[in-house]
N, C-alpha and C positions, 0 to 999 in steps of 0.2 A: 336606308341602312345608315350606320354610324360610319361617317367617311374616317374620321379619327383610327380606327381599328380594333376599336373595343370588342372583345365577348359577348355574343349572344347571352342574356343574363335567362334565355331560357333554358331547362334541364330536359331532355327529350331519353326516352329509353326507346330502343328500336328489339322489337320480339321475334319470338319465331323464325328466325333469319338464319340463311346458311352461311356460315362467317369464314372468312378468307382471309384470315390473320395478315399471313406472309412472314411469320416471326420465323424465328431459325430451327425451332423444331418443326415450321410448316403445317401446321394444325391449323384445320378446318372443325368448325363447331357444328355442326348439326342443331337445328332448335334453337338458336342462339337468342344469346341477347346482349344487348351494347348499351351500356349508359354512357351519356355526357351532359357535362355538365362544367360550367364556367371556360369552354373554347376546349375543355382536355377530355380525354377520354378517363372517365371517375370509376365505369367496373367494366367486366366483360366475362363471359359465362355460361350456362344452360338459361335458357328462360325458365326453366322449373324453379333453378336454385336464386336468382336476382329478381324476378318480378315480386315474389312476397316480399323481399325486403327493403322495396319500393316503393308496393303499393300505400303503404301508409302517409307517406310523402306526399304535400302538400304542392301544388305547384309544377308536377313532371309530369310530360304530354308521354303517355304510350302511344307507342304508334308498331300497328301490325306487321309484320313482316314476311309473310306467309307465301314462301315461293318464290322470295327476296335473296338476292344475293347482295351482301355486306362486304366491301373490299376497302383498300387504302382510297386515297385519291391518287389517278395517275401523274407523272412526273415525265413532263417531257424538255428535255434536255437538251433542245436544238429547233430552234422556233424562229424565227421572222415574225414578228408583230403587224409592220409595217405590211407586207408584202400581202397582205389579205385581197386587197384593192386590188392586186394586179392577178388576181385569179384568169386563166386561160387566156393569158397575154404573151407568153410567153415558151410557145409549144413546140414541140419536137426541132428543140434545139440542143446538140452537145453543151457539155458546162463551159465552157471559155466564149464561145458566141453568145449561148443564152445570156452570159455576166456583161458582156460588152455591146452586144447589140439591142437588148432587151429590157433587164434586169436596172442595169445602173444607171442609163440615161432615164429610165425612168424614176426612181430613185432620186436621182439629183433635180429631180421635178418636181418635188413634194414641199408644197407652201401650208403658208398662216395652219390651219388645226387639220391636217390633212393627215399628220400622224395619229391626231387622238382617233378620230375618226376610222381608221383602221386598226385602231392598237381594239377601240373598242370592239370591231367587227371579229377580231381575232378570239379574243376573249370571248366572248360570247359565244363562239362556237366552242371552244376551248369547256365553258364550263357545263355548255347542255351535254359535251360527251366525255365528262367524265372528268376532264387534267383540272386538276388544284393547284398545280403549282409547277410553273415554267422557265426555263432559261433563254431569255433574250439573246438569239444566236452574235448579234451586231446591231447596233444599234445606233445608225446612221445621225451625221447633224440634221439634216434636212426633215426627218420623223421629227425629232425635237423632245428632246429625254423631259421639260415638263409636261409635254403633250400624254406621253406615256405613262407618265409618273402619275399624272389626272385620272388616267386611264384604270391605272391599278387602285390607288386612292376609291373609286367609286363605283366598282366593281365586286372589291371585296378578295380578291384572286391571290395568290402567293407567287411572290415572281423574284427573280434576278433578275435582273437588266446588264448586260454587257456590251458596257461604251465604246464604239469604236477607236481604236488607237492607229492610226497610221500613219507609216515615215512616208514622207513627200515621193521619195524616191520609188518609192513601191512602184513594181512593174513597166518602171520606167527603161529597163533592157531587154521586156519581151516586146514581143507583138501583141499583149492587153492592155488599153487603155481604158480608162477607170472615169467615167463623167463625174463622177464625184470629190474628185480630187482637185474643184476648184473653193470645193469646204475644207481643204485638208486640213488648213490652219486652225480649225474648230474641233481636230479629229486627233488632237494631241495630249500627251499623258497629260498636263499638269491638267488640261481641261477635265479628263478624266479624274483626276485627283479631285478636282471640285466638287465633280456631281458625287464621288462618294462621302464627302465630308457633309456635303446638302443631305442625303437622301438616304444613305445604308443605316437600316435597323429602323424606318420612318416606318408608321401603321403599323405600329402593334410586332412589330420587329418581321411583318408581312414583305417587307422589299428591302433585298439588299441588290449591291451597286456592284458590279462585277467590271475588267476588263475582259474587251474582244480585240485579242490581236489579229492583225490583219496579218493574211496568207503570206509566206515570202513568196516571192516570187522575183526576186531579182532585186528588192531590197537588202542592204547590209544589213548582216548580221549582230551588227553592234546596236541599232536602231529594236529589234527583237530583244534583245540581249538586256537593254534599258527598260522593257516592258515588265519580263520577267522577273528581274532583279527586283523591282519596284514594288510588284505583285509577293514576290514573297514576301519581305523586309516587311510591310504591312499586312500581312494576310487577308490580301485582298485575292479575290477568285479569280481564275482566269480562263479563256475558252477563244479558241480558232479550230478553222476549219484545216484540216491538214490531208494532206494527199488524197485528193478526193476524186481528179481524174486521171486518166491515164497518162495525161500529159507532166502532170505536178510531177511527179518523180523525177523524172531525167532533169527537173530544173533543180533538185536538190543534190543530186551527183552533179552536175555541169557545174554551179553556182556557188555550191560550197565544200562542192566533193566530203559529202558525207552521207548519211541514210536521213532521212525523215526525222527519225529520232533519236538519233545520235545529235540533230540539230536543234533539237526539242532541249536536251540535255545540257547542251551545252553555251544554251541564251537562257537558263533559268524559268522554262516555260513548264513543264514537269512539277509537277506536286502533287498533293493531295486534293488541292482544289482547283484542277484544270480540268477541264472538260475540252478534250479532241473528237471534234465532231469528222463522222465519215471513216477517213482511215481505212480508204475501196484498197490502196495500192501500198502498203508497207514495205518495208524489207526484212523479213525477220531473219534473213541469212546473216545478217549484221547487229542481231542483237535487240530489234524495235522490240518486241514484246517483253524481252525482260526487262528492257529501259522504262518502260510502261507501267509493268510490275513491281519491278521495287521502287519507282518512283510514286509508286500510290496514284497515278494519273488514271482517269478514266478514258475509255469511246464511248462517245454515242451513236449508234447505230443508226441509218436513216434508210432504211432497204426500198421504202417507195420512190422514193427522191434520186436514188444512185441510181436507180432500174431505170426511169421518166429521162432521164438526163444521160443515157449512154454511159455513165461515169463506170458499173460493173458491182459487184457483188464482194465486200469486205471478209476478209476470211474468218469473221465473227467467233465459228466455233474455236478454232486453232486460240485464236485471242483467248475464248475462255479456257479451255486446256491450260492454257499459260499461266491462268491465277489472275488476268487482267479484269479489271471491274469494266463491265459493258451495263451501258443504261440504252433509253431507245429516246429517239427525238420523229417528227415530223417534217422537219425543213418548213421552207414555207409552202406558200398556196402555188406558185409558179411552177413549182416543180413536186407539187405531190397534189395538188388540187384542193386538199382540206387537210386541217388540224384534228383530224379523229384519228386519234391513240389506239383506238378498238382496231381499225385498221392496218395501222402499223404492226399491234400485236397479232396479225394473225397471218400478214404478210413474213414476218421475223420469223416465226415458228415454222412457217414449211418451204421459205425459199430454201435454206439451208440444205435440208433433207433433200430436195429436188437438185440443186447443185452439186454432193456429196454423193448421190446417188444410193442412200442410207438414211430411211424415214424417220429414227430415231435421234438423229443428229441433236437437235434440239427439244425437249417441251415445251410444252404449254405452260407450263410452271416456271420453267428457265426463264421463257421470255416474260410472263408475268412479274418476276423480280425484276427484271431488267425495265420495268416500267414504271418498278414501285420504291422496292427498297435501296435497289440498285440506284437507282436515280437520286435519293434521297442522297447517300454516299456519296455520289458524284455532286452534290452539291455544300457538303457537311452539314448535312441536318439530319442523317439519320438516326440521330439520337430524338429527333422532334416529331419526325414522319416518314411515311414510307410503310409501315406494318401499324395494324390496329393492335397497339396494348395499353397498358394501366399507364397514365398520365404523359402520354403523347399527345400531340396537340389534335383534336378533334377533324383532321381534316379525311371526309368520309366520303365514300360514292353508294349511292342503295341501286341495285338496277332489278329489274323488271322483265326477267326475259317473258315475252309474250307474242304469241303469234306462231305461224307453222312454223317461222323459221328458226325457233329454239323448241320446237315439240318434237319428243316427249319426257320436256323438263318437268319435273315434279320432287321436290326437294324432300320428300317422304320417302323416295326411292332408291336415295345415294346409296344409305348403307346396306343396302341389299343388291347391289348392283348395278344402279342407273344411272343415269347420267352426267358425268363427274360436272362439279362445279365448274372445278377450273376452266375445263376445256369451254362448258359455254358461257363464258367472260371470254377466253383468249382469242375464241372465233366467234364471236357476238360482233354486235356491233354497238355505238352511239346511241344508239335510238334508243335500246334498252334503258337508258338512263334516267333514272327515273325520280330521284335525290343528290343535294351537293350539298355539302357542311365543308364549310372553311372556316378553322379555329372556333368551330361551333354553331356558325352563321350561316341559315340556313340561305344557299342563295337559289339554288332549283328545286322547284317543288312542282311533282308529279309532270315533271318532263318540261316543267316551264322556267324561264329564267323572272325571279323572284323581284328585282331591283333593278332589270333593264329593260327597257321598252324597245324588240325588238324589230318592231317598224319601223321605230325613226334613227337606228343604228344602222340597215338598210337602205331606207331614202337618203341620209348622208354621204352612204358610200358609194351611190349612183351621181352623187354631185361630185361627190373629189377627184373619182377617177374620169370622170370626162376633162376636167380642169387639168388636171395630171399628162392626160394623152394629146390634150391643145398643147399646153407646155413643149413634152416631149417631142411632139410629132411620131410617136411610137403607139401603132397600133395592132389588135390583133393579127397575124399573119391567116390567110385562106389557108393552111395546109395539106387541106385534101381538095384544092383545086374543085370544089362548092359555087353552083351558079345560085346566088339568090335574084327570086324574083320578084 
């Protein structure tokens, strides 16, 4: 493929397809048909009424779609790149142990191309199940923002990257010590200033450069404050993790004697282009969600990652009630096991119900925006992506359901009653996946990844992470006290 980030210069119409806009009147097309054409979406419609005025057209690949479901591409908004490599390394531990005993020493272990090497593994699964376009939760020195940057570059994938920013002092009054904070001097704004000046708007305007503020936790608030400030004045994006275990709150009453976000508010962290991942423990008795609200900030939701990690269950719907823009994220591999989005959405959709003890808390359609369009918002592109219409940028997922496990889907039978689309996308899975266009570029085709060889993306990551766990001295824990023989 064109590492550069050019347009596919081919024009492809997709038919017969059951189309999942996601626009704001929420229309789903029956019989659909999608054209693209130069990375944008060029018509969209009944297949009766576009195919005749195509077929004369020299040049455009028709391509069936029959029993096809046509959706955005998903948007996930809270991701670890890096972290792919450390799949089941890191298990049935609370969040403040898992960060300190697990997570960051081995992090602070990651040599020479050990980031591309994972960024690549990430991605890759990233685009067999669906996500086009992702937010780099933190983006550690050690990964190596060219390694990643290579990563996105050759792939084809639409990403934000969020450079870690952390003050020296960070957690230096709790009981969490951070192995990484012997890079910290690499993990500072101007550095961050850098890689946005290198790299935001590079491929095809494919990867911008975000800041990731590091968590307070007993760092001054002036240190935060200088993030923020810095972040707006340039409208540069910004994204942290914010009370995400049980414990994080009382360190924001103890520390700064304030609410969560009231502290958010008042170090300039808030805006339109922040993304607050997690958000298990707010305080809305003080105001967090309208601070939220009018500040145009988003959450991302990561409901597999809070459950895996003891952290607890975000008061999601309440948030939405409030008018708060929620998107959905994955976390990494350590604590949710994979980056399939299908999974998230269909864990999002009925932990709610089951907590609330009221099945309709959320839909399937709720959370579907929350993945699509909603995410896009949360990143200021949803003027470019997030819903398929007339001259949005091309980034498209086709799926497949197939198998007992979506039967008796048949897409001739919506409108008489059958099987609603949505629901089998929201409780589908990955595997359905069956096509990926980014900016028109087709990069999976018929469940295969088109431009990466997924062999030698795997044998890579079996070499980094034994050099990683030599390094570290951090290895899988037995947790279920297992004799092997």
């Amino acid at each position: 493929m064109d590492t550069n980030g050019s347009s596919d210069s081919k024009a492809r119409l997709f038919v017969h397809a059951t189309i999942i806009t996601v626009n704001k009147e929420r229309e789903v097309i029956l019989d659909g048909a999608l054209l693209v054409r130069l990375g944008r979406i060029a018509a969209i419609g009944k297949t009766a009424e576009l195919l005749p005025k195509v077929e004369v057209e020299a040049g455009i690949e028709v391509i069936d779609c029959t029993d096809k479901i046509i959706i955005p591409g998903l948007i996930n908004t809270h991701a670890h790149l890096a972290q792919s490599l450390l799949r089941g390394l890191a298990e049935d531990l609370n969040l403040h142990n898992w960060l300190c005993h697990a997570v960051w020493p081995l992090e602070a272990n990651y040599a020479d191309e050990d980031g591309y090497v994972a960024s690549m593994l990430t991605i890759a699964e990233m685009l067999k199940t669906g996500t086009t376009c992702f937010l780099e939760a933190m983006l550690t020195h050690r990964s190596g923002i060219e390694n990643v940057v290579t990563a996105v570059e050759e792939t084809g994938i639409r990403a934000c990257l969020g450079k870690l920013v952390k003050a020296v002092e960070t957690n230096a009054d709790t009981d969490m010590k951070d192995a990484r904070d012997r890079d910290v001097a690499s993990m500072s704004l101007s550095s961050a200033f850098s890689a946005h000046t290198k790299y935001h708007g590079t491929n095809n305007d494919r990867l911008h450069l975000w800041f990731a503020a590091g968590t307070p936790r007993g760092s001054p608030a002036s240190a935060h404050a200088a993030i923020g400030e810095a972040a707006r004045k340039h409208d540069i994006g910004l994204t942290m993790h914010c009370v995400e275990a049980p414990k994080d709150l009382p360190i924001y009453r103890e520390y700064y004697q304030c609410s969560p976000f009231q502290f958010c508010r008042d170090t300039s962290l808030t805006g339109s282009k922040s993304v607050f991942a997690h958000v298990v423990h707010p305080d809305p008795s003080t105001g967090d969600f309208d601070i939220m609200r009018e500040s145009n900030s988003t959450v991302s939701h990561n409901p597999t990652s809070n459950l895996k990690l003891g952290s607890g269950v975000s008061p999601i719907p309440d948030m939405v009630a409030a008018g708060v823009n929620v998107a959905l994220g994955t976390d990494g591999a350590p604590c949710n096991n994979t980056y399939d989005m299908f999974r998230e959405m269909h864990l999002a959709s009925i932990l709610h119900g089951g907590v609330r003890q009221e099945a309709a808390t959320l839909s399937a359609y709720d959370v579907l925006e929350f993945a699509t369009i909603n995410g896009a918002r949360a990143l200021g592109l949803e003027r470019e992506i997030g819903s398929l219409e007339i001259d949005k940028k091309a980034d498209i997922v086709v799926l497949a359901p197939r198998g007992v496990q979506s039967a008796p889907w048949e897409a001739a039978q919506v409108a008489t009653g059958g099987l609603d689309p949505v629901t089998v996308v929201v409780h589908g899975s990955g595997v359905d996946v069956d096509t990926v266009l980014i900016d028109g570029q087709l990069l999976v085709e018929s469940g295969k990844l088109v431009h990466i060889d997924e062999a030698v993306v795997i044998a890579k990551a079996k070499v980094s992470i034994a050099g990683i766990r030599k390094r570290s001295g951090i290895s899988a824990r037995n947790h279920m006290s297992l004799k092997y023989s």
